[in-house]
N, C-alpha and C positions, 0 to 999 in steps of 0.2 A: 247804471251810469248816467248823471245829470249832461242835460243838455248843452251847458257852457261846458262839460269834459271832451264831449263827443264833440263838439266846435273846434276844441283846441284842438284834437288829435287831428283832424279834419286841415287845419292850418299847419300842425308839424310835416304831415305828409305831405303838402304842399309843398312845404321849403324844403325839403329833402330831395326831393322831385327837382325843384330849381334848382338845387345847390348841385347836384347830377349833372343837371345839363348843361351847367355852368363849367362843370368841371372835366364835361371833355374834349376841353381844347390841351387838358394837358396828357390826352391820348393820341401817339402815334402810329398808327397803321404799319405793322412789317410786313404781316401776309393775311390779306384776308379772302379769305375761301368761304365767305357767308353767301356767298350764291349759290353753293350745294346745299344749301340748307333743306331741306324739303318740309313741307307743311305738315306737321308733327311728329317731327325729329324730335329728341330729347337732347336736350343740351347742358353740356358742363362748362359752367365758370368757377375759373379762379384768379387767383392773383399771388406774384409767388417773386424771391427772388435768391437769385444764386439755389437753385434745387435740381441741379443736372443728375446729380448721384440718383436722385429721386424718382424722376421722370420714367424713364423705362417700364416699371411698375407700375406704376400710376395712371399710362396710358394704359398697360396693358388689362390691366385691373379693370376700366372702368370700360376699356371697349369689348372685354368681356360680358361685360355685367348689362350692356346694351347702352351706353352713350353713342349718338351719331355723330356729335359735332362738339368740340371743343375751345370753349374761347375763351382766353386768355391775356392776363395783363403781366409782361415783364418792368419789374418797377428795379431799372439799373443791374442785371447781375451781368458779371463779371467770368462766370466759370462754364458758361459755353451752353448755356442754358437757353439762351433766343435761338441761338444759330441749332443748336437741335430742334426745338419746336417749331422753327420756320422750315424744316424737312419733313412734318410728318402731315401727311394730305387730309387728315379732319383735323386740323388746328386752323383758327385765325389768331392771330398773335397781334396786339397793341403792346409798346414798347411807352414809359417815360421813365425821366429823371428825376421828377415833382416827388414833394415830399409825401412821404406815405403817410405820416399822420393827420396833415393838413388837408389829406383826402379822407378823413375819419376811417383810416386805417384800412383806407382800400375799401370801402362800404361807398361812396362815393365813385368812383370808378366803375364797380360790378354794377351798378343800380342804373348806370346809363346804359351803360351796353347790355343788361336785361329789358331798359325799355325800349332800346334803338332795333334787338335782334331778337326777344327773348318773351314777346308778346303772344301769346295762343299756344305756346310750349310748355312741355315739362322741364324745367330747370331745377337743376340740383348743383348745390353752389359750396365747395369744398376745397380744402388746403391742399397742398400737395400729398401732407404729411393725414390725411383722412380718409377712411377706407370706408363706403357706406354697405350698412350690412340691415337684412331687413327678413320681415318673416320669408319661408320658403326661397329664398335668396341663392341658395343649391340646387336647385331644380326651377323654377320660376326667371324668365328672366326681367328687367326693372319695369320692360312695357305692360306684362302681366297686373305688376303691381298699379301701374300707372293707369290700365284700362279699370282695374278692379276700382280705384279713387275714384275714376271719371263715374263708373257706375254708380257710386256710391253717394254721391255729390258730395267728396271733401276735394279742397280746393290745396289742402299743403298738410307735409306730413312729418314728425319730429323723428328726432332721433338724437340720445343721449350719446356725448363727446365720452370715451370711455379711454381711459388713460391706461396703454399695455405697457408694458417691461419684460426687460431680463429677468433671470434668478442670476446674482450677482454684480459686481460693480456695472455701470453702464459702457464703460470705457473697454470690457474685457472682450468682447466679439464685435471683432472687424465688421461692417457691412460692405457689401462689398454691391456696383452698382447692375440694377437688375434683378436682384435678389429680392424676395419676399421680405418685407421686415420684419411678419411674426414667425418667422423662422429664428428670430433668435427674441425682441417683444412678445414672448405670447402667453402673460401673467397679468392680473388684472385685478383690482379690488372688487370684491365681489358684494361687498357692505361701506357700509363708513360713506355716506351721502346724505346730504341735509337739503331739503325739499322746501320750500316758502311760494307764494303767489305773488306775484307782482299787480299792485290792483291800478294801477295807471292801464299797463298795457295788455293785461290779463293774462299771459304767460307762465307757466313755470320757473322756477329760478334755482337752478341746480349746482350745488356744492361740494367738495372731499372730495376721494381715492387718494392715490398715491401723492398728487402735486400737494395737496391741505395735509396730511399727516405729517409730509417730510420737508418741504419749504416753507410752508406755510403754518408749522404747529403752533404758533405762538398768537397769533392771525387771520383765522382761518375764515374769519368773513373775507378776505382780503385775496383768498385762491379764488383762482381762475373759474367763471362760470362754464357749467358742462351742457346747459339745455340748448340743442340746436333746431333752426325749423329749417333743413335744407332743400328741401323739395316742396315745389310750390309748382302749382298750373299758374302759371304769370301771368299778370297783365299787365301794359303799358303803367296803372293809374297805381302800382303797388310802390313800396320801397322798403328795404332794411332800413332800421333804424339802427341797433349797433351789433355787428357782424352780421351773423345768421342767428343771434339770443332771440330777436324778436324784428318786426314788420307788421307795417300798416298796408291797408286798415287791420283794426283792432281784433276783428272776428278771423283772422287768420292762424291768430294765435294761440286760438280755443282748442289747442290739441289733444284735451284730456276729457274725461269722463268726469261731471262735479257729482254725478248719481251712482256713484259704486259701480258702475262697469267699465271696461278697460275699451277704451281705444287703439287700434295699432298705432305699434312705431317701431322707430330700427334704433337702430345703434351706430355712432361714427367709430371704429377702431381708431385709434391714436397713435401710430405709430412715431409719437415725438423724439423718444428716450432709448436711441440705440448711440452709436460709438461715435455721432456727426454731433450730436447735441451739445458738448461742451462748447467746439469752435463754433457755433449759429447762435448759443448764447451770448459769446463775448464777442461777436462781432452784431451782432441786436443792441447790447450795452454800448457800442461803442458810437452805430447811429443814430441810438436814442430816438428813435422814431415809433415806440411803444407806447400803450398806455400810460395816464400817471408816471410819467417821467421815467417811461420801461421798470415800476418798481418789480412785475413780473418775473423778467431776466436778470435784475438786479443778487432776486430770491434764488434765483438758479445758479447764477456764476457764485454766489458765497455758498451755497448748499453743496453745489461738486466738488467744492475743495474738500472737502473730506471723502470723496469719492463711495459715495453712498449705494447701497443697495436697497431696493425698492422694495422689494422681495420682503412678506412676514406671511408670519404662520396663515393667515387668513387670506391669503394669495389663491388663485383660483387659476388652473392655467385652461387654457380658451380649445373649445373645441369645436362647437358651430352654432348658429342663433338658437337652436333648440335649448342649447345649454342657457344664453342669456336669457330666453323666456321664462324656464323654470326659476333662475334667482330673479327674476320679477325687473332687468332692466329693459328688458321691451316685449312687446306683448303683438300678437296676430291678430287680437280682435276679433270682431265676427267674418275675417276672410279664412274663408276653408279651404 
């Protein structure tokens, strides 16, 4: 990489950094519990809105899996989703009404309060609707994995966005809140993914499953990217550039192997596509606060009108990371 490329990336993460800092004044404090933080706590952020149904799981999920502290940005919901997170004693909860795209889609938001609370920690930065899944992930728990990194001197670790489903329309099994999602999600494209490099940020850039075959057939550079980097040992000087796809500096992103041997990574479970996703569609279309003019949700609320099943013969139903190893979408690496 030329020395004027490494300049410019050098001055993008700068103004991401500013553009952060700038931007949170449109953060307001409803409970903040960051003085229990303890010096190497592991920490979850997200940013989320109207996901009450959600939440139950999601904490439970992750303070299973070994998160000590949760911090969190409510951007406006309406369905009782602050006033539960302001009851549960590892959350701190920032609340606004500022537009979410105009905050490059909540990347902006996460990046301040990663650098305001999130410095010398392990941060793992995920949707409501994301379930992180990693080698020995059943018997191991995340700090395992997080001392194994530290040993190892990697500094952040990827994990492929993996899109589950029903067998059958989406709309047919209630979820009901509290409930497991792959309990009724637990189908998965097991092929159909298209692989490119990104030579600016040096990244992976990951395409197909179910979203590029069936909304996106026509399109299909145009579906949703799957590469994520969500676990990262943070430092103040870092930033996402767009969601968790990629972050500076540049060597962060170096999560693969260029020499034929396999690097660990995990996997995010997707649990987008159960019986809530039509009304989260058409109410995402409605406040257009999405990419590219929400063309995203646009592809989804015309796709469910024919009330599609995700479900084809090459469908794979999910059983635990050993099975994703074997089809080759994440890998252990040399941790034994």
């Amino acid at each position: 990489m030329g020395i004027l490329s490494t300049y410019g990336l050098r001055l993008a993460r700068k103004r991401w950094r500013i553009r952060a800092f700038r931007k949170r004044r449109e953060l307001a404090p409803m409970v903040s519990r960051v003085g229990d933080i303890r010096p190497g706590a592991i920490l979850l952020f997200s940013t989320l809105r109207n996901e009450k149904i959600r939440l139950p799981y999601f904490l439970q999920y992750y303070r299973a899996l070994g998160i000590n502290h949760f911090l969190i940005v409510d951007n406006g919901s309406d369905d009782g989703s602050r006033e539960y997170l302001a009851e549960q004693p590892d959350v701190s909860l920032w609340t606004t009404g500022a537009s979410y795209k105009r905050a490059r889609f909540g990347v902006d938001w996460l990046n301040w309060l990663q650098m305001r609370h999130g410095h010398g920690h392990w941060t793992l930065v995920v949707d409501p609707d994301e379930f992180f899944v990693y080698p020995f992930c059943d018997t191991r728990p995340l700090r395992a994995l997080t001392d194994w990194l530290v040993a190892s001197s990697i500094k952040s670790f990827p994990a492929m966005l993996l899109d589950m489903y029903p067998r059958g329309p989406i709309s047919a099994q209630p979820y009901r809140e509290g409930q497991d999602p792959f309990e009724i999600a637990s189908w998965f494209d097991s092929g159909n993914y298209a692989i490119t490099r990104n030579s600016r940020y040096g990244n992976l850039w990951i395409q197909g499953g179910p979203r590029a075959r069936v909304f996106f057939p026509d399109l299909p550079e145009r579906a949703p990217a799957l590469n994520k980097i969500p676990l990262v040992k943070w430092h103040r000087d870092y930033a996402y550039v767009s969601s968790t796809h990629m972050l500076l500096p540049r060597g962060l992103n170096l999560v693969y192997d260029e020499w034929g041997g396999e690097k660990a990574s995990g996997v995010l479970l997707h649990a987008k596509f159960i019986d809530t996703f039509a009304a989260k569609a058409e109410e995402e279309m409605t406040r257009g606060q999405h990419y590219a003019a929400s063309h995203e949700y646009r592809a989804y609320r015309d796709g469910l009108q024919a009330s599609p099943d995700l479900w084809c013969k090459w469908s794979e139903k999910y059983i635990n990371w050993r099975q994703l190893e074997i089809l080759g979408l994440m890998s252990k690496g040399n941790w034994a």
